[in-house]
N, C-alpha and C positions, 0 to 999 in steps of 0.2 A: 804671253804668247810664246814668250823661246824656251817658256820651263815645258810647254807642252809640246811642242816640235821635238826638242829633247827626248822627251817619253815616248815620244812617237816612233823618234830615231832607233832608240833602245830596243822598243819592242820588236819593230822589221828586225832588230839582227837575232834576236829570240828567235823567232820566225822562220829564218835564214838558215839556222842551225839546227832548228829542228829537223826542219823538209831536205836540209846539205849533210846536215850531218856533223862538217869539219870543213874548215873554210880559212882560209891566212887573210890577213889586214889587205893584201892589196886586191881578193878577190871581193871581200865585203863592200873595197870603197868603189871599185868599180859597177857593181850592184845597187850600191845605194845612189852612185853618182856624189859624190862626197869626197873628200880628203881622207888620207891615211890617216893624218893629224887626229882628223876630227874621229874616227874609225878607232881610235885607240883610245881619246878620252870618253866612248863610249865603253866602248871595251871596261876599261881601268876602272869604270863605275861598276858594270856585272860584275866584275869580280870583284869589288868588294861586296859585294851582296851575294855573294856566293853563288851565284848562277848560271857562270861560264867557267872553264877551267880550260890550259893553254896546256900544248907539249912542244919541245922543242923539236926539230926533226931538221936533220942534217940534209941536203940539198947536191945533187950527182956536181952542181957547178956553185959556186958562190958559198956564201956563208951560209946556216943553218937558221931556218924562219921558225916564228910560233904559230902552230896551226890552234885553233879555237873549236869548244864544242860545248855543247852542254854541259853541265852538271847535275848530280842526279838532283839536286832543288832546284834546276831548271827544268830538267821534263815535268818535274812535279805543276807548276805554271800551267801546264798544259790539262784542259779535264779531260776525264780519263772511263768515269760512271760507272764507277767498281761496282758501288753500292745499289745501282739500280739489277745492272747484269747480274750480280748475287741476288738480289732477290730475284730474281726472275726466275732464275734457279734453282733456289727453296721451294718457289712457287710451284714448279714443275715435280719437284720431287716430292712434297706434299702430296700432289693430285695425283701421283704415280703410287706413292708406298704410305700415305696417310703421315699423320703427326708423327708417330713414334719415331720415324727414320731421318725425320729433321732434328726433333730431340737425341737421337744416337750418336748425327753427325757433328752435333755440337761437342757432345759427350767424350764421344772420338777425340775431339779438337784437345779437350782437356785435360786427357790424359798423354794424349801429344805432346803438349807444353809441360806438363810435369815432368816427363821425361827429360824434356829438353834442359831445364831449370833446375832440377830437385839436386843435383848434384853443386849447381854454383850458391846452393843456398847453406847447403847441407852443415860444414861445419861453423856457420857463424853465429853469434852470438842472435836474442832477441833483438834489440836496437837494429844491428847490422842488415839481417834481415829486411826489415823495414826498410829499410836506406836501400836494401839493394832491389825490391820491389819497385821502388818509384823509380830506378836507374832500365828497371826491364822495361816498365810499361811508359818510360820515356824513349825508348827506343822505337818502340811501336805506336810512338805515334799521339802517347796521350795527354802531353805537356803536363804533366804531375807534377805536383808540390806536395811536403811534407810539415806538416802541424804537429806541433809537441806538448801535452795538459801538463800541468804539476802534478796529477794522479797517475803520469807515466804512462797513458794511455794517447795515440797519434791520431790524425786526421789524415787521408789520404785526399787528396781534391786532383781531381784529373779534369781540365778545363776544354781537353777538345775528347772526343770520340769517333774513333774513324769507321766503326760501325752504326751508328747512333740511329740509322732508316733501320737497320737490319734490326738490331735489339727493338725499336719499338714494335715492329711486324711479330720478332720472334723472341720475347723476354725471356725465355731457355737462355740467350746468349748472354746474359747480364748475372743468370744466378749461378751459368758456370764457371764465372771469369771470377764469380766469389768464392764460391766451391776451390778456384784453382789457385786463390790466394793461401788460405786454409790448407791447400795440402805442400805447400810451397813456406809456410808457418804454420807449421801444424800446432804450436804450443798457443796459437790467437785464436779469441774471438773476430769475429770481422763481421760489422752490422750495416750494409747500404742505409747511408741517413735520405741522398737525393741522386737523382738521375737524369742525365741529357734526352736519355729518350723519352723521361714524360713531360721533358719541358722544361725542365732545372733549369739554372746558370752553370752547375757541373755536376759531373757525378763525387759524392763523398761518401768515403769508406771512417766508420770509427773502428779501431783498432787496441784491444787492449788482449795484456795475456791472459790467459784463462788462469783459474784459481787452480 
């Protein structure tokens, strides 16, 4: 019963911060109707879980308090239905300019990102490469891991997909995120073995260098 109160506690000040914004210990415990005490071993918990983050801020009288606010892996907490609003969106643009301008805008996307990338790829080794692929598309989101054969050929395994509705709607989006691997190592083959959007357990890239 008090581990759930606990959680309960937690969450309202999630809650609190969202809808306040920034909030100090003694407006939260006044809110919750609660001790400061207790307002701070909640506290002390968010932050280790990374979900609040505190500043200090000096005060016209008295000593300088921490005011409390989200973190960005606290909004995230919050849904948000990217993926539905994008598609909706595809969907309109589809019915406005037909397939080809959803295929463009992906295409678009992908020369985008090369731009962006081609340069921190540019002078490292094959291996390196690969290590720094799984560091980008761990950035965005895709909790990647890297596999290594004794034929010196890699496994890429990305366990989540932050577009995974979109790609199954619109599978353009899966073979240019391959395509932008390839020109990001352009010395690889790169062969999708499985995929989130048909169902997979992840998506998996085999990776070896071209002869």
């Amino acid at each position: 019963m008090m581990r759930k109160k606990t959680s309960s506690t937690k969450e309202q000040i999630l809650k609190m911060l969202k809808v306040q914004k920034r909030l100090t210990v003694g407006e939260m415990a006044e809110q919750l109707q609660i001790t400061e005490m207790a307002v701070r071993r909640h506290l002390s918990a968010l932050e280790r879980e990374e979900l609040i983050e505190s500043t200090l801020v000096r005060q016209p009288m008295g000593r300088p308090t921490n005011v409390y606010e989200l973190s960005a892996k606290g909004h995230q907490r919050f849904p948000r239905h990217y993926q539905q609003t994008m598609l909706d969106f595809l969907a309109d643009l589809e019915q406005m300019g037909g397939k080809q301008i959803v295929a463009d805008l992906f295409q678009n996307r992908q020369e985008r990102m090369r731009k962006l990338y081609e340069q921190q790829f540019g002078d490292k080794s094959f291996d390196e490469k690969i290590k720094e692929l799984v560091a980008v598309q761990n950035e965005h989101g895709y909790m990647s891991e890297l596999l290594q054969y004794d034929d010196g050929s890699f496994e890429l395994v990305e366990h989540n997909c932050p577009i995974a509705e979109v790609a199954q709607a619109y599978p353009i989006a899966c073979e240019c995120e391959r395509k932008l691997f390839e020109m990001l190592i352009h010395e690889a083959d790169i062969v999708p073995k499985t995929c989130l959007a048909d169902g997979d357990d992840a998506c998996r890239y085999h990776i070896k260098r071209k002869k």
